[in-house]
C-alpha positions as CSV (number, residue, x, y, z in Angstrom):
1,X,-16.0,-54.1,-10.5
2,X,-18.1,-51.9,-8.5
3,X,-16.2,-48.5,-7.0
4,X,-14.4,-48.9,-3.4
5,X,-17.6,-47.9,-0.5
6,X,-17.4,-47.7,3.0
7,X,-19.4,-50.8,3.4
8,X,-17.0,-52.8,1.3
9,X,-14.2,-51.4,4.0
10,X,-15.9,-52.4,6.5
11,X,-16.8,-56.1,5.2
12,X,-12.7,-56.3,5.3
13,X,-12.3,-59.1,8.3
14,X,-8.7,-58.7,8.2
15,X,-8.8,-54.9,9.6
16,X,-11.1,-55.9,12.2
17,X,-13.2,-52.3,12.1
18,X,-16.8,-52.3,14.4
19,X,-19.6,-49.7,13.3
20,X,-20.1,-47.6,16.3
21,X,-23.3,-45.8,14.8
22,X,-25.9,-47.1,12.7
23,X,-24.9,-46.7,9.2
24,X,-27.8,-46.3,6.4
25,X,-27.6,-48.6,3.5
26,X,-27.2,-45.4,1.3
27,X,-23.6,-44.3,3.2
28,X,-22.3,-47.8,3.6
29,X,-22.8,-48.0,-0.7
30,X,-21.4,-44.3,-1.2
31,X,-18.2,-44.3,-3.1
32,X,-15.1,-44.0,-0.8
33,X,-12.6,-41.7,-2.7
34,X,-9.8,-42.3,-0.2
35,X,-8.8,-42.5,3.7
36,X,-6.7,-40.0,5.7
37,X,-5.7,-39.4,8.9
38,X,-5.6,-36.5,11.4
39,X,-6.2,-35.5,15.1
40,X,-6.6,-32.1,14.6
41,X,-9.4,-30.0,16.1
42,X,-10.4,-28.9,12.6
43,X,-8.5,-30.9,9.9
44,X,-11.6,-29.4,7.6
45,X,-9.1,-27.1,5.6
46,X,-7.0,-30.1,4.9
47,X,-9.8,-33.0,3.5
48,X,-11.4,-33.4,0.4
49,X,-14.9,-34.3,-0.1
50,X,-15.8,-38.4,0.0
51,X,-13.2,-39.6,2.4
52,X,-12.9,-41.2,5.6
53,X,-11.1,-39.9,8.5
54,X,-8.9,-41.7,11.0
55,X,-8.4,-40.2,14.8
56,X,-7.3,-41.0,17.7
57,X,-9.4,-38.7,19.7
58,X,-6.3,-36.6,21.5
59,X,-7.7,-33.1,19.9
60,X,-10.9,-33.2,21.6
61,X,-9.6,-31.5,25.1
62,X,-9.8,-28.7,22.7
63,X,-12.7,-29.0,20.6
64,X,-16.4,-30.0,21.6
65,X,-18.0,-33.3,19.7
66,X,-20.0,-31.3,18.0
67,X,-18.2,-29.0,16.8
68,X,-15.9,-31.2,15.4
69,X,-18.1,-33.7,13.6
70,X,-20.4,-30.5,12.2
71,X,-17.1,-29.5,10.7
72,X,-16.4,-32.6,9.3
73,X,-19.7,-33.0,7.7
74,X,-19.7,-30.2,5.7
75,X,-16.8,-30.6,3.9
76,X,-18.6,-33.8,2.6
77,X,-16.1,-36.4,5.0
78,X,-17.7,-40.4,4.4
79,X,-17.1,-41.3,8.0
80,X,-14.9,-41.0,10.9
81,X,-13.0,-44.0,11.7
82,X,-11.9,-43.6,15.6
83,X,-8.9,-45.3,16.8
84,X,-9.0,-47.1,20.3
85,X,-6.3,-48.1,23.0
86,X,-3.6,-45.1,21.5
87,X,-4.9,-42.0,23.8
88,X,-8.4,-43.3,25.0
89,X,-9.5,-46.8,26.0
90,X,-13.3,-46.4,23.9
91,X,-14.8,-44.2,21.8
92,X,-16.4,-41.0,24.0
93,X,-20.0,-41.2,24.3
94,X,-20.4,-37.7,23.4
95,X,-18.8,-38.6,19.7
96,X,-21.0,-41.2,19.0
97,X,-24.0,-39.5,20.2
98,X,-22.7,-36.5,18.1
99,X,-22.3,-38.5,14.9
100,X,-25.9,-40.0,15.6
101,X,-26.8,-36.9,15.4
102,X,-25.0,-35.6,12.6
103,X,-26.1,-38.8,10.4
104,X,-21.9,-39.0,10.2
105,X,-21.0,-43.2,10.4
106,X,-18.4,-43.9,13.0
107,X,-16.3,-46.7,13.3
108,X,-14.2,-48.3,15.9
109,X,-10.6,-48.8,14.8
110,X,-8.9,-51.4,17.5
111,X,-5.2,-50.9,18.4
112,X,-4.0,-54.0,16.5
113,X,-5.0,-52.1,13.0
114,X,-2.4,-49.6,11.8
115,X,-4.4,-46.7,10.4
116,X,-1.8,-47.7,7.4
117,X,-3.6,-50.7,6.6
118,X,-6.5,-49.1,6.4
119,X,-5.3,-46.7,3.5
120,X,-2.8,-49.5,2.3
121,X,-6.4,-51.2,1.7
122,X,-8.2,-48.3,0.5
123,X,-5.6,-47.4,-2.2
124,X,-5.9,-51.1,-3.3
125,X,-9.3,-51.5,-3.5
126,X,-9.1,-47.6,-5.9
127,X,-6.1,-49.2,-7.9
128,X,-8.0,-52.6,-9.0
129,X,-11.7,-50.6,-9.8
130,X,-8.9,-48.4,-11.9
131,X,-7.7,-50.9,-13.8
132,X,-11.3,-52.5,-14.3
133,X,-12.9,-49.8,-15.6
134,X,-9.9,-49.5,-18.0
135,X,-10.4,-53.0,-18.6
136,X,-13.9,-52.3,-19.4
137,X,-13.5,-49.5,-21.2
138,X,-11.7,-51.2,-24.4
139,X,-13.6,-54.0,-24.4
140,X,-16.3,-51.6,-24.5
141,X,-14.7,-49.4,-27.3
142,X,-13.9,-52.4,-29.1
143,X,-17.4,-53.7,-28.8
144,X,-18.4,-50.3,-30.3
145,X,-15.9,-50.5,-33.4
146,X,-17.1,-53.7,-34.2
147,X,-21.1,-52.7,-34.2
148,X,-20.0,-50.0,-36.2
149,X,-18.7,-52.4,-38.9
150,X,-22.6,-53.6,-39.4
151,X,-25.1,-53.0,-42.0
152,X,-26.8,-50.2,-40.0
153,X,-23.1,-48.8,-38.7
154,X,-24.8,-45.6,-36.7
155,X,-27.7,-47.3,-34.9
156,X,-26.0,-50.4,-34.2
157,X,-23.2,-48.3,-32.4
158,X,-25.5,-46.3,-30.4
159,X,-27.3,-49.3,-29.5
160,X,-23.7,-51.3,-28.5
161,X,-22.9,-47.9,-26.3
162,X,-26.4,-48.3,-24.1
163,X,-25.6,-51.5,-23.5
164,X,-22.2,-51.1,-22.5
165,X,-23.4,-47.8,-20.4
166,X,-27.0,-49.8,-19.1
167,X,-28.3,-46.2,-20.3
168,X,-30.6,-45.1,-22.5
169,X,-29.1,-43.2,-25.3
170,X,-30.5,-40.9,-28.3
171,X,-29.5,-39.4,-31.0
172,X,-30.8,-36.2,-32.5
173,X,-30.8,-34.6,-36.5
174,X,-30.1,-31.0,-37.0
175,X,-33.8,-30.1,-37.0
176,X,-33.8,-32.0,-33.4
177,X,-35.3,-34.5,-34.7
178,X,-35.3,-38.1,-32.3
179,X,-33.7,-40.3,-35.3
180,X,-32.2,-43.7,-32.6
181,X,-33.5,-44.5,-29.7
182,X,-32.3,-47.4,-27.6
183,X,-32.8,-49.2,-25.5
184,X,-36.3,-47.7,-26.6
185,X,-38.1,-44.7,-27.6
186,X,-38.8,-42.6,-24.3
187,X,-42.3,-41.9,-23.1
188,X,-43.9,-38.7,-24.6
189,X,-43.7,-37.0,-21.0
190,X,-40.0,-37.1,-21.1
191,X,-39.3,-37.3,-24.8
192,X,-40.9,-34.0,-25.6
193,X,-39.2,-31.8,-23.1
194,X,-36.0,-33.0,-23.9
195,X,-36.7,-32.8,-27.5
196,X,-37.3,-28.8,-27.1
197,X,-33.6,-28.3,-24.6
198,X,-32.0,-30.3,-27.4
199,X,-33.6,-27.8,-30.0
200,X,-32.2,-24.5,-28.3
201,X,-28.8,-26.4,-28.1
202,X,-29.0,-27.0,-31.5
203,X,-30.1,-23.6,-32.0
204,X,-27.6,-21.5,-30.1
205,X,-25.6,-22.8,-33.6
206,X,-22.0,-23.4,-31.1
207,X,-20.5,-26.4,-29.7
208,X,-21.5,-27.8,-26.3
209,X,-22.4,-30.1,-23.9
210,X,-24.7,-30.0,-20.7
211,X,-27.0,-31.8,-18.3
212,X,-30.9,-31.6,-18.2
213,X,-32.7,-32.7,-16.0
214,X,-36.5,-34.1,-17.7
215,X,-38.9,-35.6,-16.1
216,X,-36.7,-36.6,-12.9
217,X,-34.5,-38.1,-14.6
218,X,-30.7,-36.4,-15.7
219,X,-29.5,-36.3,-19.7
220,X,-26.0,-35.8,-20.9
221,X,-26.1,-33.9,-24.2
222,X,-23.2,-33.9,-26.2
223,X,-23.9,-31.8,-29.5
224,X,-22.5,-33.0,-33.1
225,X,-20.5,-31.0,-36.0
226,X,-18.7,-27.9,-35.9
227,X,-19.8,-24.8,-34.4
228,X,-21.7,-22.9,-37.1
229,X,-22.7,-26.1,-38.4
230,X,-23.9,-28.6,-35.9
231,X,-25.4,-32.0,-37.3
232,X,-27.1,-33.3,-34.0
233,X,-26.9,-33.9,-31.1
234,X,-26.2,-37.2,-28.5
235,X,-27.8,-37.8,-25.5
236,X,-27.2,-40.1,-22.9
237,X,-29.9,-40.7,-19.8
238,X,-26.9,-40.5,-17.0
239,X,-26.0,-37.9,-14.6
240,X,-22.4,-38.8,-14.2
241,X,-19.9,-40.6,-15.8
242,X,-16.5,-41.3,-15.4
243,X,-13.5,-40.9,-17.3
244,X,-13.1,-43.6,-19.0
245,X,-16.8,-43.9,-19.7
246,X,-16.5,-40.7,-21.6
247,X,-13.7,-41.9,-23.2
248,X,-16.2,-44.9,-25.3
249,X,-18.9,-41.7,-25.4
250,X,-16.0,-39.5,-27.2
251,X,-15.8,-42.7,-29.9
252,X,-19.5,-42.9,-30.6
253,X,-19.8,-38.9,-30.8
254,X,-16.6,-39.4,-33.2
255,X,-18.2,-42.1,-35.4
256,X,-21.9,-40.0,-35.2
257,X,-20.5,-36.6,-36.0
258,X,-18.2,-38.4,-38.8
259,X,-21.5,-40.2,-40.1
260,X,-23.7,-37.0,-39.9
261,X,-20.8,-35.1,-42.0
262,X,-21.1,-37.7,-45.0
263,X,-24.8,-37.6,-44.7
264,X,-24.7,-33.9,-45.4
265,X,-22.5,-34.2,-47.7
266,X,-25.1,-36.8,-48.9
267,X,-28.1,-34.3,-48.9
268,X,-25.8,-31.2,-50.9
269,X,-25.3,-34.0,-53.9
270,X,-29.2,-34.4,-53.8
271,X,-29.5,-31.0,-54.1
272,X,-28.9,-30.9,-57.8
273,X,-31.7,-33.5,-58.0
274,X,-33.9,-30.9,-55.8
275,X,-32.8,-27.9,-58.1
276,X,-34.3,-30.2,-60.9
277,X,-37.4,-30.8,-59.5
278,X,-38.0,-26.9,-58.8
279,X,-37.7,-25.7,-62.2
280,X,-39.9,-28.5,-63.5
281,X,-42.7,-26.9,-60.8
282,X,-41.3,-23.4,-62.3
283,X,-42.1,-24.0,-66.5
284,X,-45.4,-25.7,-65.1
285,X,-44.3,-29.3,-65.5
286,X,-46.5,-30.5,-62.1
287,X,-46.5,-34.1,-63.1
288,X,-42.6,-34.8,-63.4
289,X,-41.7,-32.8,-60.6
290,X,-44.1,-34.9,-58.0
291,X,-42.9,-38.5,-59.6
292,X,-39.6,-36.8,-58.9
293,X,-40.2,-36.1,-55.6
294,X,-41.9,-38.9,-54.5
295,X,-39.6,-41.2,-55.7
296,X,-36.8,-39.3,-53.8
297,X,-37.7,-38.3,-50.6
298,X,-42.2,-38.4,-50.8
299,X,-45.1,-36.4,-51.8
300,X,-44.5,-32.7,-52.4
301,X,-46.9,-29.8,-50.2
302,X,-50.2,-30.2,-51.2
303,X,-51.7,-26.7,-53.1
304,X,-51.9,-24.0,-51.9
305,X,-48.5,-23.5,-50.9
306,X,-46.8,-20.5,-49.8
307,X,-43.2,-20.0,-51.5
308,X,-40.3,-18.8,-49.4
309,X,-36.7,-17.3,-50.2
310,X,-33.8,-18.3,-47.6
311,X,-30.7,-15.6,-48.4
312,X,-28.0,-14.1,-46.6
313,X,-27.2,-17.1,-44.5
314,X,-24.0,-17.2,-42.6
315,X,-23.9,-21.1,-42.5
316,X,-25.4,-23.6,-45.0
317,X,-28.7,-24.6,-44.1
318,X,-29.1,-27.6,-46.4
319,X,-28.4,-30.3,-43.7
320,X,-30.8,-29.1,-41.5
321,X,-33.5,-28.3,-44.3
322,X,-32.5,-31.8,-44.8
323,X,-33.7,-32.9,-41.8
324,X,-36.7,-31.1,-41.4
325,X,-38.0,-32.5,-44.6
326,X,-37.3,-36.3,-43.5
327,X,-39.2,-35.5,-40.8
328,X,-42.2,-34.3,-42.9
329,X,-41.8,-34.7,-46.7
330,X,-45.3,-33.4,-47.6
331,X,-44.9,-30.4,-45.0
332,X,-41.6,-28.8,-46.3
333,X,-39.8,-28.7,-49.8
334,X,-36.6,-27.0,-50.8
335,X,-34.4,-26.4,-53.5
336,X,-31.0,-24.4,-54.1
337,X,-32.2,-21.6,-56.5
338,X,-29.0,-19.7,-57.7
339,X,-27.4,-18.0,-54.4
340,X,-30.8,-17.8,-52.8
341,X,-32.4,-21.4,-51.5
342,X,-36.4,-21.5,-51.8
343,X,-38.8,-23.8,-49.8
344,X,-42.2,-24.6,-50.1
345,X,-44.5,-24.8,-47.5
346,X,-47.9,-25.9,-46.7
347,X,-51.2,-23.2,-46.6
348,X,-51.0,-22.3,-42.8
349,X,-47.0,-23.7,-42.1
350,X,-44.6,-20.9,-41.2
351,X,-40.9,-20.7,-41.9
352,X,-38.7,-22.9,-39.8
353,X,-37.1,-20.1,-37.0
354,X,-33.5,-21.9,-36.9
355,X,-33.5,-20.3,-40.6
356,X,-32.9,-17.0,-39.3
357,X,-32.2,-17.7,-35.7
358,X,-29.3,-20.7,-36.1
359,X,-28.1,-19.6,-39.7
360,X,-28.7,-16.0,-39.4
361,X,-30.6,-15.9,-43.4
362,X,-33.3,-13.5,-44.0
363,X,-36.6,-15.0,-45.1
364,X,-39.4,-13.6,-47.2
365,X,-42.2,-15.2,-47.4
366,X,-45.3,-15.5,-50.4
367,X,-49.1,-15.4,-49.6
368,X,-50.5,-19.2,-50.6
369,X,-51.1,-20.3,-54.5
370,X,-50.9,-22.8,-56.8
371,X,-48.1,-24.4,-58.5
372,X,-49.4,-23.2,-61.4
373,X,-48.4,-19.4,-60.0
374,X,-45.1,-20.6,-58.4
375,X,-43.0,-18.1,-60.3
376,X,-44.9,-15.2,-59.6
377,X,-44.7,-16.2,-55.6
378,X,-41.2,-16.6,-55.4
379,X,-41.4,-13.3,-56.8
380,X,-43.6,-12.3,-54.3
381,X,-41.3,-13.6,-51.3
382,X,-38.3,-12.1,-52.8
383,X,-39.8,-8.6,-52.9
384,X,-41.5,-9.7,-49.4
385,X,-37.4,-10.5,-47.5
386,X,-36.5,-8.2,-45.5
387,X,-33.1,-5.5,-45.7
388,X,-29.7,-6.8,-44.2
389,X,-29.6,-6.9,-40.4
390,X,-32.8,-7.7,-40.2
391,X,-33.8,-12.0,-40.5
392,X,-37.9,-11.9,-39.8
393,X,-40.1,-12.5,-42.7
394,X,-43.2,-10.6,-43.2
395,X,-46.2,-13.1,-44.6
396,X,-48.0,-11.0,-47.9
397,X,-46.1,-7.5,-47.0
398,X,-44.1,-7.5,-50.4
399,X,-42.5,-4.0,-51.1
400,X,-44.6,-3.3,-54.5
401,X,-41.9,-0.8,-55.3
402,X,-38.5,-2.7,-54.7
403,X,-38.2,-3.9,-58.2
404,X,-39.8,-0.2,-59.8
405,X,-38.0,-0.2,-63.3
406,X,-36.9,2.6,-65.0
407,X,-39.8,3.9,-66.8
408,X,-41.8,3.7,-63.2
409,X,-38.8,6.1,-61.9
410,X,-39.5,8.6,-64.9
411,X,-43.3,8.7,-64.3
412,X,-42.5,9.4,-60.5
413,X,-40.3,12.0,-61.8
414,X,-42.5,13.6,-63.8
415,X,-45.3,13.8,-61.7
416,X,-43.6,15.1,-58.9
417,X,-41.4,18.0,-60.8
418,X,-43.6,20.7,-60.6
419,X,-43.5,20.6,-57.2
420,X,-40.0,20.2,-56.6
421,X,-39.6,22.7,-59.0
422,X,-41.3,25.2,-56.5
423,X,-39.0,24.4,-54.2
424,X,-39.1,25.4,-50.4
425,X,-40.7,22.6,-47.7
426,X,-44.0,22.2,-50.5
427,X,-43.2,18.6,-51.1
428,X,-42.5,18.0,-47.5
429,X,-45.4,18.8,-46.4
430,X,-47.2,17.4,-49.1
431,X,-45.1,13.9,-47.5
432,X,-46.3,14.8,-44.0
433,X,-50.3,15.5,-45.0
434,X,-50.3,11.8,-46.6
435,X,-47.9,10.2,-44.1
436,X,-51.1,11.7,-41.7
437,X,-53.3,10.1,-43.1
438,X,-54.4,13.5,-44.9
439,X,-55.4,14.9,-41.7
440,X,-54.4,19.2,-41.6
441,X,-54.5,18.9,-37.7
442,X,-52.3,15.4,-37.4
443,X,-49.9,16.9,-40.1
444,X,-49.7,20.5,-38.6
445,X,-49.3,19.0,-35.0
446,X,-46.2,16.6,-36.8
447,X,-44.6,19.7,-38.6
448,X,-45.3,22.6,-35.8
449,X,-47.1,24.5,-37.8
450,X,-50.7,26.0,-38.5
451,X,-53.3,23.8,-39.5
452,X,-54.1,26.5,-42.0
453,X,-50.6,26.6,-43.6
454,X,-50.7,22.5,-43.8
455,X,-54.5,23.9,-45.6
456,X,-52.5,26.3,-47.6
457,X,-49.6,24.4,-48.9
458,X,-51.6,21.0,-49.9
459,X,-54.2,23.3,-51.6
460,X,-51.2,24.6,-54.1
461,X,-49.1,21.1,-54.7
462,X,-53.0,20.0,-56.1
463,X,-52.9,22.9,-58.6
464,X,-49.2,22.5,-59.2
465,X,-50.0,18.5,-60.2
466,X,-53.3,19.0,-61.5
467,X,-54.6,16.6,-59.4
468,X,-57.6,17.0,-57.1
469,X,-56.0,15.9,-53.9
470,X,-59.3,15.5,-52.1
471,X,-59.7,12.5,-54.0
472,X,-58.3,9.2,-52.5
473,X,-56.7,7.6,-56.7
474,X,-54.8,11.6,-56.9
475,X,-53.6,10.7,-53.1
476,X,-52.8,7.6,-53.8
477,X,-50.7,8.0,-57.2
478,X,-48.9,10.7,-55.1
479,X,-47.7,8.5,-52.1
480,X,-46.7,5.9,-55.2
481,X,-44.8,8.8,-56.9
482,X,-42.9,9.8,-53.6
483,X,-42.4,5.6,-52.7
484,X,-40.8,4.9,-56.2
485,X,-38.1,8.1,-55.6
486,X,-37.6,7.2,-51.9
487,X,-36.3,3.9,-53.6
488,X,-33.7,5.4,-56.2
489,X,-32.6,7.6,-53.6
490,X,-31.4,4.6,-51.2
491,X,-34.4,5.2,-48.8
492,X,-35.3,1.9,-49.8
493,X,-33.5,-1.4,-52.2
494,X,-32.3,0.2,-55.3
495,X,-34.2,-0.5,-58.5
496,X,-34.2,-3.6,-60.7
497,X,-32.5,-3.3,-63.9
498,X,-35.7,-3.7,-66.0
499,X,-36.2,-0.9,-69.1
């Protein structure tokens, strides 16, 4: 049953009510919330938006036509319903030529009809759409339960809900990720744009719900899971709905977010199976690791690949790593790897950004090899990860001197002791000259002193380490020396525990 409108008011023959202006097929359908009565100059204060009023025209000796009806029409009143024969014989020509010009529908109320059966009728008509749509809304959630009892439990719902709704309705992974569709997929103009707002929903990594608008066209987004862990997302193509059309939504999000759970669940139990098939790559074992892989979820990154190392996330990322690699098996691989999670990724492919920007991890990132080499890159993106509080990953920049061992630390030492032994700002400056690029003008300019001092000073840490620091290995075995001691002293990550 279709929502209480003007027009269906004004079909009533028993209340006898005459149009006095022409009334647009678009306000005779608009929804009539309720009707109220007044004959005051400005009863504005006192109205809510989407009602009709009743009057009897006595408060216009001190109000003008206009006036009144402007006021009317914007507080968002349906139509004025003007009641004949109590103070005035007709309606005034100046109302209805100011509700012509207002666009506001007037209607003649003639003496025999009590303005009470008017609202008497009104309330009715509200009552028996509010029991219908309740009506409608078990059978609707029943219909839902029951779909959700099939083979395919999840799509079947969604598709039960769009036809309950006559909407289009979508559900989304956690990678964002268009999984069910129905009626049918949505054309790429719309699907893509609202593919990317339900990404940065997913991505601001809390609860929540909104309206877009793609395309034209309006989307309710209701987002899946816990905050801090969201599995999806559901959309529905409708601007508004009511309560108790929320109320068969709030079952499907239920059943979805209670499906996605177990599905995560799902993908942590394969990731033993995943952990498997990384340390088979690791020892060299190529062959069982793909049959593994293929078998399980499809081919693995074709070589060269490019090893990363996820670690320090807040949230666990496996259900939407999950996701990502349903979406493209032969793009993405990953694998649980002690308290650290590696991926594999094709020559070229970069590091999902939800890794760092949904779960907060920190991400290093190896140049492409082989598998062949796959320990030595995960080595490499290790060293590559940046410190804590900071997530971005920096392709090939691996810190050569983060894992210096112990016997690197005592070469440093050694080289640098005469030096230090001399005391005073030698080895400073000797820091400043190479962090200059060896220039005595850049360094002196840094320092705020001579150039010929800078001269002076580089000229006796080269005799002090018997090095000829014109020479670009004695430079460069210097800046090493002073990187590997920045390190133990907690400039840098502290050493490995290598002898």
């Amino acid at each position: 049953m279709s929502a209480p409108t003007l027009g269906a008011l004004l079909d009533r023959q028993d209340l006898h009510l005459r149009a006095a202006t022409r009334i647009p097929r678009e306000r005779r359908d608009a929804e009539l919330r309720w009707v109220h009565s007044s004959d005051l100059p400005d009863p504005s204060p006192f109205l809510d938006d989407g009602v009709a009023l009743l009057t009897t025209g006595s408060q216009f000796d001190r109000t003008s036509a206009d006036e009144y009806v402007g006021r009317l029409v914007d507080r968002g009143v349906r139509a004025l319903g003007f009641g004949t024969g109590v103070v005035v014989p007709t309606i005034p020509d100046g109302l209805v030529a100011a509700c012509d010009r207002a666009g506001l529908p007037l209607f003649e109320v003639p003496y025999r009809t009590p303005f009470l059966a008017i609202v008497r009728a009104c309330a009715d008509a509200n009552a028996a759409h509010a029991f219908a749509r309740r009506s409608w809304a078990l059978a609707a959630q029943r219909s839902v339960s029951l779909a959700a009892l099939r083979s395919d439990p999840l799509p079947a719902a969604i598709g039960e809900l769009a036809r309950q709704l006559d909407a289009w309705v979508g559900l989304f992974d956690a990678a964002g990720g268009l999984t069910v569709a129905r009626p049918a997929a949505l054309p790429a103009a719309s699907a893509m744009p609202l593919t990317d707002a339900v990404t940065r929903m997913l991505d601001s990594g809390g609860r929540a719900a909104d309206t877009i608008t793609v395309g034209g066209s309006a989307f309710s987004v209701q987002t899946l899971g816990r905050g801090g862990a969201l599995r999806g997302a559901l959309a529905i193509g409708a601007h508004e709905v009511d309560q108790e059309a929320r109320g068969v939504i709030t079952t499907v999000v239920a059943m979805a977010g209670f499906a996605l759970e177990r599905a995560a669940d799902l993908s942590r139990g394969h990731a033993a199976l995943r952990s498997g098939v990384l340390r088979a790559l690791m020892v060299g074992d190529t062959a069982l690791a793909t049959s593994i892989a293929e078998a399980a979820w499809g081919a693995l990154p074709a070589e060269p690949v490019r090893a990363g190392v996820v670690a320090g996330y807040a949230d666990d990322p496996t259900g939407y790593l999950e996701a990502r690699a349903t979406h493209a098996p032969e793009a993405i691989f990953f694998a649980p790897h002690g308290e650290e999670t590696v991926i594999l990724l094709g020559d070229g492919d970069d590091a999902p950004e939800p890794l760092w920007t949904r779960f907060g991890a920190r991400v290093g990132l190896s140049r492409p090899t082989g598998y062949a080499c796959l320990g030595t890159a995960i080595d490499e993106a290790r060293a590559a990860m940046p410190e804590a509080g900071a997530s971005m990953y920096s392709p090939g920049s691996a810190d050569l001197f983060r894992s210096a061992s112990r016997d690197q630390l005592a070469a440093a030492r050694t080289l640098l002791e005469p030096v230090r032994r001399a005391g005073g700002p030698l080895e400073h400056h000797l820091r400043a000259w190479l962090d200059n690029d060896a220039s005595n003008d850049r360094t002196a300019a840094a320092l705020g002193i001579h150039r010929h001092t800078v001269r002076a000073h580089i000229m006796r840490a080269g005799e002090l380490l018997g090095l000829d620091l014109a020479t670009f290995s004695a430079r460069a075995r210097v800046w090493a020396a002073l990187c590997v001691c920045d390190v133990d002293s907690g400039s840098g990550p502290r050493l490995s525990e290598e002898a």
